[in-house]
N, CA, C and O atoms as a Tinker XYZ file with bonds, in Angstrom:
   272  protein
     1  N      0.842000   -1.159000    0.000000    73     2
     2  CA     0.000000    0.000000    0.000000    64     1     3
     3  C      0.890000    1.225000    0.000000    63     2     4     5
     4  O      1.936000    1.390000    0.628000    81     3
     5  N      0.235000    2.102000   -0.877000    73     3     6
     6  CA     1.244000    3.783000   -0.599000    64     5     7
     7  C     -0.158000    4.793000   -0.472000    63     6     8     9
     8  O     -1.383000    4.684000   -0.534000    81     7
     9  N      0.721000    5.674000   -0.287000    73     7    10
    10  CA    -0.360000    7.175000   -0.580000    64     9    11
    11  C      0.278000    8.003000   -1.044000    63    10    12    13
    12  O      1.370000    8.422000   -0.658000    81    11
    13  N     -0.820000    8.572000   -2.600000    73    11    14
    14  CA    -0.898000    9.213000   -2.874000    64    13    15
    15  C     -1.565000   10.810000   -2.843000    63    14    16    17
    16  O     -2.707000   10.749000   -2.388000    81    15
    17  N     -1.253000   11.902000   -3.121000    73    15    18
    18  CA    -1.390000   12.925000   -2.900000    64    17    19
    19  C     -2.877000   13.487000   -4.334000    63    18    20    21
    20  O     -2.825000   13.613000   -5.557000    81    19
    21  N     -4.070000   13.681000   -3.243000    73    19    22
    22  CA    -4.880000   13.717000   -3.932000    64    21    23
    23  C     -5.166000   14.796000   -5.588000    63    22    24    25
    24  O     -5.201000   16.026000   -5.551000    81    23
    25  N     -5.301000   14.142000   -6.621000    73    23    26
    26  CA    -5.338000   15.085000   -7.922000    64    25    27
    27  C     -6.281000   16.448000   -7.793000    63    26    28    29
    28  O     -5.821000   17.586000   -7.885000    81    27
    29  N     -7.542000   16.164000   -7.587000    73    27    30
    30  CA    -8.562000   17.518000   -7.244000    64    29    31
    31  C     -8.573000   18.271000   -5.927000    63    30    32    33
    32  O     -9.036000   19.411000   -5.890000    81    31
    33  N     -8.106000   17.709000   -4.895000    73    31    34
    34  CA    -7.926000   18.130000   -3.400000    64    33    35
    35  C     -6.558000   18.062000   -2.890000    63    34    36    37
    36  O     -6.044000   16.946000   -2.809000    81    35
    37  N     -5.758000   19.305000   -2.460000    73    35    38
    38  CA    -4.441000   18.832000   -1.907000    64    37    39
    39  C     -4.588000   18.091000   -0.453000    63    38    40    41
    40  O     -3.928000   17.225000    0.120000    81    39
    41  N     -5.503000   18.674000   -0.200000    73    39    42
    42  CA    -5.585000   18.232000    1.320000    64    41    43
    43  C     -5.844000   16.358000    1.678000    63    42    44    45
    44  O     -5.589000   15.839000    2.765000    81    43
    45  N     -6.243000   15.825000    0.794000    73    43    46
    46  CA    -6.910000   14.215000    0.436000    64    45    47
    47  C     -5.802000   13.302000    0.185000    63    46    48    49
    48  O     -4.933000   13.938000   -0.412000    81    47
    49  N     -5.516000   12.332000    0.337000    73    47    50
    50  CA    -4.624000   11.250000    0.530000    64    49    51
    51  C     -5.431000    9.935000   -0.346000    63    50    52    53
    52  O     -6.551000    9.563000    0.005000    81    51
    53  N     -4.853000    9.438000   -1.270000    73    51    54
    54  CA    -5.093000    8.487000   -1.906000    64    53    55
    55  C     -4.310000    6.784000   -1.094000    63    54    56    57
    56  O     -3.156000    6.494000   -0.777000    81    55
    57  N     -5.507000    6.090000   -1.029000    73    55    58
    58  CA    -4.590000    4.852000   -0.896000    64    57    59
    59  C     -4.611000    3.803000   -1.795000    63    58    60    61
    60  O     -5.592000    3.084000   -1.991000    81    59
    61  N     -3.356000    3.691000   -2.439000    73    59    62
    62  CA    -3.196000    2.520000   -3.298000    64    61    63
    63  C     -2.530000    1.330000   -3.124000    63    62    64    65
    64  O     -1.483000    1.204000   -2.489000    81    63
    65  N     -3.174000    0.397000   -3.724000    73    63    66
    66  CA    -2.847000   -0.910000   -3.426000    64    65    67
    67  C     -1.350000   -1.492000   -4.145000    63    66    68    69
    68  O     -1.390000   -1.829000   -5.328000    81    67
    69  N     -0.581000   -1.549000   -3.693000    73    67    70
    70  CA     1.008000   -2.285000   -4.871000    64    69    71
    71  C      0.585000   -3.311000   -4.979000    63    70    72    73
    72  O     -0.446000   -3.724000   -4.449000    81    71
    73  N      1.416000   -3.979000   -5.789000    73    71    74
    74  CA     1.641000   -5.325000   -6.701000    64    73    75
    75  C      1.800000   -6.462000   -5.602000    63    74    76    77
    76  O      1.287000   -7.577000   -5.703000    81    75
    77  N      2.528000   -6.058000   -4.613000    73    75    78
    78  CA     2.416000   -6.675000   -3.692000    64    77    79
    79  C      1.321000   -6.467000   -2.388000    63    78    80    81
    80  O      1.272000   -7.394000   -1.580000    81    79
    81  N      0.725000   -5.658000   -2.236000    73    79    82
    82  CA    -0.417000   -5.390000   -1.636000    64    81    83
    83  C     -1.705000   -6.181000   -2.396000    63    82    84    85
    84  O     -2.723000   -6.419000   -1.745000    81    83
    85  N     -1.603000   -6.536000   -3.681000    73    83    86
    86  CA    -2.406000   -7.265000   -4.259000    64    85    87
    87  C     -2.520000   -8.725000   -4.238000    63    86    88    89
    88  O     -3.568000   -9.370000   -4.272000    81    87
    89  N     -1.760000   -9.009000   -4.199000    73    87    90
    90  CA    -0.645000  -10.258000   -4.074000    64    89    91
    91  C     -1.171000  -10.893000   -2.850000    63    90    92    93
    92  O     -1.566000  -12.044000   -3.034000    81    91
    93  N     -1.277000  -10.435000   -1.643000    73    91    94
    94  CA    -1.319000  -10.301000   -0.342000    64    93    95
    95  C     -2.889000  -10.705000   -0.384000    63    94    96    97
    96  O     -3.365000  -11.782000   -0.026000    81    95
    97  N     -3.693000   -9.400000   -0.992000    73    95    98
    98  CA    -5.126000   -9.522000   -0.587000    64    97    99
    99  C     -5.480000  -10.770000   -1.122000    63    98   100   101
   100  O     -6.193000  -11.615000   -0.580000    81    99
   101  N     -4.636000  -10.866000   -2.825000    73    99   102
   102  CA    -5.474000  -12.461000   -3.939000    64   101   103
   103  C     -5.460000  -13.959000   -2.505000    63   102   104   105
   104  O     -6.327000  -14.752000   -2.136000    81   103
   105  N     -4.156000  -13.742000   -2.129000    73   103   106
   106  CA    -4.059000  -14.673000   -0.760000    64   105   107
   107  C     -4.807000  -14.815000   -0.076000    63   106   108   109
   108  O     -5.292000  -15.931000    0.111000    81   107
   109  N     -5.279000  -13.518000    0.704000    73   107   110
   110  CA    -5.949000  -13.547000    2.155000    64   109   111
   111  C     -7.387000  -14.013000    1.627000    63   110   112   113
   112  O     -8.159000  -14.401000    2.503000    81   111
   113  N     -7.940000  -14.025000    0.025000    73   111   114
   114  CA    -8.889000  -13.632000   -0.201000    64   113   115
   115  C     -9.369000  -15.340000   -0.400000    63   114   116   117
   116  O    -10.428000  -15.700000    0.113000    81   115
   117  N     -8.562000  -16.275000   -1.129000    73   115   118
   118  CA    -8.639000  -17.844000   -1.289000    64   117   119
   119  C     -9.045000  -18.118000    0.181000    63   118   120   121
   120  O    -10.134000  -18.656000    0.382000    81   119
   121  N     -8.179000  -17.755000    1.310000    73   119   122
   122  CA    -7.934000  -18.493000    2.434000    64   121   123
   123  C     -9.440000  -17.969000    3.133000    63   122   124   125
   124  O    -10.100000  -18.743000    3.827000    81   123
   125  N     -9.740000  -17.014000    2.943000    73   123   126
   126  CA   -11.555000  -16.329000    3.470000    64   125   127
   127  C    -12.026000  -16.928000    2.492000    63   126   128   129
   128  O    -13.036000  -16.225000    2.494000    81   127
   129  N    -12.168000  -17.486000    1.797000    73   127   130
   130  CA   -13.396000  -18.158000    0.654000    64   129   131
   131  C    -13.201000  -19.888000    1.310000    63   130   132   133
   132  O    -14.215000  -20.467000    1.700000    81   131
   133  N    -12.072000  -20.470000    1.364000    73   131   134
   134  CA   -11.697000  -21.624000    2.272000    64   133   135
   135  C    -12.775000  -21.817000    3.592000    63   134   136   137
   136  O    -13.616000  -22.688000    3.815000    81   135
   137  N    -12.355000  -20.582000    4.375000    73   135   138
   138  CA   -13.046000  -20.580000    5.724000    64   137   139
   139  C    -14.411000  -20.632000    5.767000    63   138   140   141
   140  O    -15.040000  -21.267000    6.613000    81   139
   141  N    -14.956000  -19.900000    4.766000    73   139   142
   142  CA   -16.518000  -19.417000    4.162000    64   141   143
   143  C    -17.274000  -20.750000    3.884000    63   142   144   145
   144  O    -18.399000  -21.010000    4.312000    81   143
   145  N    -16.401000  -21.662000    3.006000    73   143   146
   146  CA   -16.885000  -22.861000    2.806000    64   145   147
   147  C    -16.786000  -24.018000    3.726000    63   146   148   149
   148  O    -17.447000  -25.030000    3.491000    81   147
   149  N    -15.793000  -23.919000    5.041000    73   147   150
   150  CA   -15.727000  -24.937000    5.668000    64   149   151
   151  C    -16.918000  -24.480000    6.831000    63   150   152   153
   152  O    -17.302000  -25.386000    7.571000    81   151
   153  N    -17.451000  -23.258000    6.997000    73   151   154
   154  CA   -18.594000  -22.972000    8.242000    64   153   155
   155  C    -19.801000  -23.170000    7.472000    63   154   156   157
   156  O    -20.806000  -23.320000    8.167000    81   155
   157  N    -20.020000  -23.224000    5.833000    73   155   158
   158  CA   -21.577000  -23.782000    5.379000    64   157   159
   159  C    -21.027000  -25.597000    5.218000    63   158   160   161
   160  O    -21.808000  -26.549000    5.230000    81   159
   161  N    -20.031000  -25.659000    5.123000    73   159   162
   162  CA   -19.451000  -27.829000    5.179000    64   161   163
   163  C    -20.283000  -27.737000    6.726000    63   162   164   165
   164  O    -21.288000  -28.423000    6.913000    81   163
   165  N    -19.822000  -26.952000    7.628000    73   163   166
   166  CA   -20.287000  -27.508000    9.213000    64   165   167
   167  C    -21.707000  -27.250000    9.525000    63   166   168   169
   168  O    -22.470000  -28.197000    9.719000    81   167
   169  N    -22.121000  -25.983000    9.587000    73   167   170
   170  CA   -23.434000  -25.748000    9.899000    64   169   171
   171  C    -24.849000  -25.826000    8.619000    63   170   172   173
   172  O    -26.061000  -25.855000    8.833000    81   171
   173  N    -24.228000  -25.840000    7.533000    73   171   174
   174  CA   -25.174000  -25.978000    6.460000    64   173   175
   175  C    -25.426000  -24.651000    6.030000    63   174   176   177
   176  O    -25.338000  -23.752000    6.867000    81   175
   177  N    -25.749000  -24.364000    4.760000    73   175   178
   178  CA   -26.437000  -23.434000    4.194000    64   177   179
   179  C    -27.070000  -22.413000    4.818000    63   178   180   181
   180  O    -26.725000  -21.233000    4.772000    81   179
   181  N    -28.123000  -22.927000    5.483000    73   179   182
   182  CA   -29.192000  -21.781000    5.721000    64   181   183
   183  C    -28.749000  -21.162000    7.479000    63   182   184   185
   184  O    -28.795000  -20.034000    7.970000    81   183
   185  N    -28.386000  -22.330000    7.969000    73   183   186
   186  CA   -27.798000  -21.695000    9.290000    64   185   187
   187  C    -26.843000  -20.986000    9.203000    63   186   188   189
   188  O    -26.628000  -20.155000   10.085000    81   187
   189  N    -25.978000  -21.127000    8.073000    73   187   190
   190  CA   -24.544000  -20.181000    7.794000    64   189   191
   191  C    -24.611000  -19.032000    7.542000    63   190   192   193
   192  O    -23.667000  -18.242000    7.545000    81   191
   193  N    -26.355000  -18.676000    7.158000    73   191   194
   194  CA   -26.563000  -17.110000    6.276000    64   193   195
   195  C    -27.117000  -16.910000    7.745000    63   194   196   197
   196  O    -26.785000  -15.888000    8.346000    81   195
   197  N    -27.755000  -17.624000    8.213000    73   195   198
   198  CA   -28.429000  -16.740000    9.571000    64   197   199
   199  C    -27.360000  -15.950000   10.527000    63   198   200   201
   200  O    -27.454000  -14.915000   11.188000    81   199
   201  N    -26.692000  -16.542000   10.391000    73   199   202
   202  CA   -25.021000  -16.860000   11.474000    64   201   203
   203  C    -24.762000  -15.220000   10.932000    63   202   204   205
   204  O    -24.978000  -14.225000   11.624000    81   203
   205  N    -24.288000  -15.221000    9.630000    73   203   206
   206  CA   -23.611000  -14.300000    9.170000    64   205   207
   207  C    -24.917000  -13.034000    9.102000    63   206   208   209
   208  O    -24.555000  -11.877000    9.315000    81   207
   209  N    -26.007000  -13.230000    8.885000    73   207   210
   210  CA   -27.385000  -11.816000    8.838000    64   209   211
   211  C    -26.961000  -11.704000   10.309000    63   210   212   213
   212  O    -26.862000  -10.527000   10.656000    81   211
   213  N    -26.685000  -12.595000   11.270000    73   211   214
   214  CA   -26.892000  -11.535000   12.688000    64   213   215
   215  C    -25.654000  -11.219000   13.057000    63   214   216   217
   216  O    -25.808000  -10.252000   13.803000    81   215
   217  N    -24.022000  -11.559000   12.948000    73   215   218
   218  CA   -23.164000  -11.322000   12.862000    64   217   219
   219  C    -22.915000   -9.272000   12.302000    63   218   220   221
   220  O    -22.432000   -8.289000   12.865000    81   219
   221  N    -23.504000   -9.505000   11.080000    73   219   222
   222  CA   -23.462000   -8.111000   10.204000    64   221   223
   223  C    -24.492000   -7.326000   11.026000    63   222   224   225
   224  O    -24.323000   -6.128000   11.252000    81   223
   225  N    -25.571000   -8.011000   11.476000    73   223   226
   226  CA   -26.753000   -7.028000   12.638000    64   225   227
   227  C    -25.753000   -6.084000   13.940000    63   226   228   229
   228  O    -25.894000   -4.957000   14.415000    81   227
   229  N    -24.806000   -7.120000   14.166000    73   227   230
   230  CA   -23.827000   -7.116000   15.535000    64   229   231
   231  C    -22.837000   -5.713000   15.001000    63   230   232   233
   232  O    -22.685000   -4.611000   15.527000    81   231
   233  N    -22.268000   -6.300000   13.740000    73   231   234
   234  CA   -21.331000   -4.967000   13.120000    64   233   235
   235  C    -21.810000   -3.834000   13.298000    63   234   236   237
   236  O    -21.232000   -2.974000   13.962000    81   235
   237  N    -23.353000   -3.605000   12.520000    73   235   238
   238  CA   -23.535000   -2.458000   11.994000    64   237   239
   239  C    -24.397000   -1.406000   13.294000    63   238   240   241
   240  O    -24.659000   -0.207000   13.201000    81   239
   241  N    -24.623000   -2.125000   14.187000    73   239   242
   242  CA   -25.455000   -1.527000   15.602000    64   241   243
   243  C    -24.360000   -0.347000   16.184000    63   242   244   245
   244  O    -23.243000   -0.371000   16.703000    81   243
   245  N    -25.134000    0.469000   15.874000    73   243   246
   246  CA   -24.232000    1.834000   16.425000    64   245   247
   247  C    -23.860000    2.136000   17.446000    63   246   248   249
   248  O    -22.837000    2.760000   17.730000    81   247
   249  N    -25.163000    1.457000   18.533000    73   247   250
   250  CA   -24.922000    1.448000   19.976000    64   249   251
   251  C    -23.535000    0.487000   20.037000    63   250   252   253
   252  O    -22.586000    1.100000   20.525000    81   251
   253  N    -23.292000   -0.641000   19.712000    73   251   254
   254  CA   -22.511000   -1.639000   20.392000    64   253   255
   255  C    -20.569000   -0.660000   19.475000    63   254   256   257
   256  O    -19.482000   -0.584000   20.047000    81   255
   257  N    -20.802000   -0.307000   18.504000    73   255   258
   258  CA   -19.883000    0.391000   18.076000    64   257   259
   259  C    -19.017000    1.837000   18.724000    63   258   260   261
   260  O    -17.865000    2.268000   18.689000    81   259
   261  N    -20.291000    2.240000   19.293000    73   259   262
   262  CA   -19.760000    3.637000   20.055000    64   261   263
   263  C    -19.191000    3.232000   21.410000    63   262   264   265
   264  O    -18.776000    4.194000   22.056000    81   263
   265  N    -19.021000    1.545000   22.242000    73   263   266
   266  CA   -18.928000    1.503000   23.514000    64   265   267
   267  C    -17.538000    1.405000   23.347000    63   266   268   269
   268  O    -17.258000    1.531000   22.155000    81   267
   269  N    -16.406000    1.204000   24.165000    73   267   270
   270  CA   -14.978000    1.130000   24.757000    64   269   271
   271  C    -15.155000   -0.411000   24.417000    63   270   272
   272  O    -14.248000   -1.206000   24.664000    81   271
């Protein structure tokens, strides 16, 4: 990753991904698709989306985000 110095705004910071920052994510990204498939192998399909709808409920709750 670098930063760049924004084209329309000086004040703005660009972040770009290198060749090796790409490299990195194509990796991390097999090994999360791996994991993805071994929790619907264990719990099945439909329990795996429930898992993950209340998981993302948990993320996006503003209250539980604003605490220490």
């Amino acid at each position: 990753m670098r930063l760049e110095k924004g084209t329309t705004d000086r004040r703005s910071l660009n972040v770009v991904l290198t060749e090796e920052g790409r490299h990195r994510f194509e990796q991390a990204l097999v090994l999360w698709r791996s994991a993805q498939d071994r929790v619907v192998a264990a719990l099945g399909a439909s329990v795996a989306d429930r898992l993950r709808d209340q998981l993302n409920a948990i993320a996006e709750d503003d209250q539980l985000r604003s605490q220490p």
